[in-house]
C-alpha positions as CSV (number, residue, x, y, z in Angstrom):
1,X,-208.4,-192.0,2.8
2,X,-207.3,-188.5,3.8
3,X,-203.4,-187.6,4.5
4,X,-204.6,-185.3,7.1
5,X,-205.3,-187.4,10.3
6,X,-206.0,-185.8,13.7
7,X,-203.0,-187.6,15.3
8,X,-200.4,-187.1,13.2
9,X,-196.5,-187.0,14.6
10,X,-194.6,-184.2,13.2
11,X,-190.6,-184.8,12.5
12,X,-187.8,-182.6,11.1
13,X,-185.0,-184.3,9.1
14,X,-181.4,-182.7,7.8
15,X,-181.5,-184.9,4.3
16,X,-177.8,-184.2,2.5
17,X,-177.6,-184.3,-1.2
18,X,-180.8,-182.4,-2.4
19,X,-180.0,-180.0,-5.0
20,X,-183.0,-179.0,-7.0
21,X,-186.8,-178.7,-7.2
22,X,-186.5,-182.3,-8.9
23,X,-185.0,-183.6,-6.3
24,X,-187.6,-181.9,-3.3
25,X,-190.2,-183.3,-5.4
26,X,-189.0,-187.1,-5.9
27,X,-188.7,-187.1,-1.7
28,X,-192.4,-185.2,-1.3
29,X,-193.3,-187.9,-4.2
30,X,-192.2,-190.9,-2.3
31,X,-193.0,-190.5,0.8
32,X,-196.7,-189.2,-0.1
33,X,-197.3,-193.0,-1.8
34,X,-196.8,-193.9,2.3
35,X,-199.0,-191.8,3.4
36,X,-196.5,-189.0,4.6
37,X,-196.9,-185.2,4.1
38,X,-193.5,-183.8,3.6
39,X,-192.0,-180.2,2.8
40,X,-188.8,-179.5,2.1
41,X,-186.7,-176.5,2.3
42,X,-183.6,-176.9,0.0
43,X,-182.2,-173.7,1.3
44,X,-181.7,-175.6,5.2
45,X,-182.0,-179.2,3.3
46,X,-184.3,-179.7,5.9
47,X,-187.2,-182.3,5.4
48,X,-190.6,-181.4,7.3
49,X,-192.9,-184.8,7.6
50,X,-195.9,-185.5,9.1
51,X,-197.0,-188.9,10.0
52,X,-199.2,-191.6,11.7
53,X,-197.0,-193.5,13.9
54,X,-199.4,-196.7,13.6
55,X,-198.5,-196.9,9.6
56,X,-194.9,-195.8,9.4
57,X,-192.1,-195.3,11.4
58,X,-189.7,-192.4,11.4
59,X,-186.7,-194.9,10.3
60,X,-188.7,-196.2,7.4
61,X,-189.3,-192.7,6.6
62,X,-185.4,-192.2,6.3
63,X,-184.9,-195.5,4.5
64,X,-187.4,-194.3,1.8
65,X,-185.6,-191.1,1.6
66,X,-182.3,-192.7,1.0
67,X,-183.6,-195.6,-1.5
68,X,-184.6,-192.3,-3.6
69,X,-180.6,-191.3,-3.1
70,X,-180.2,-188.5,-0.3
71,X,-178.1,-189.3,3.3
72,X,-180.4,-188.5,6.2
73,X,-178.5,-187.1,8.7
């Protein structure tokens, strides 16, 4: 199944606490086993994602960056 759907919701989140390219990657990681694209700029700690709104929510989004150990904002 592709990641790249024609209706996909697009979201910005300020995620406190990421430090390194380890860290970008274990949130880009995670959230792609959901089916979420997400880029992160460590420079803004600003978490791009892109999403179907029929398989995730935007709060389960944050709750699987937190369980991974960053504060959404």
């Amino acid at each position: 199944m592709s990641l790249f759907k024609r209706n996909l919701k697009e979201q910005t989140i300020l995620v406190e606490g990421m430090k390194c390219v380890h860290c970008a990657s274990k949130v880009v990681e995670t959230l792609k086993k959901h089916k979420v694209k997400a880029e992160v700029n460590l420079e803004t700690k600003m978490v791009n994602v892109k999403f179907e709104e029929k398989n995730i929510s935007l709060d389960k989004i944050k709750t699987l960056i937190e369980e991974v150990g960053f504060q959404c904002l």
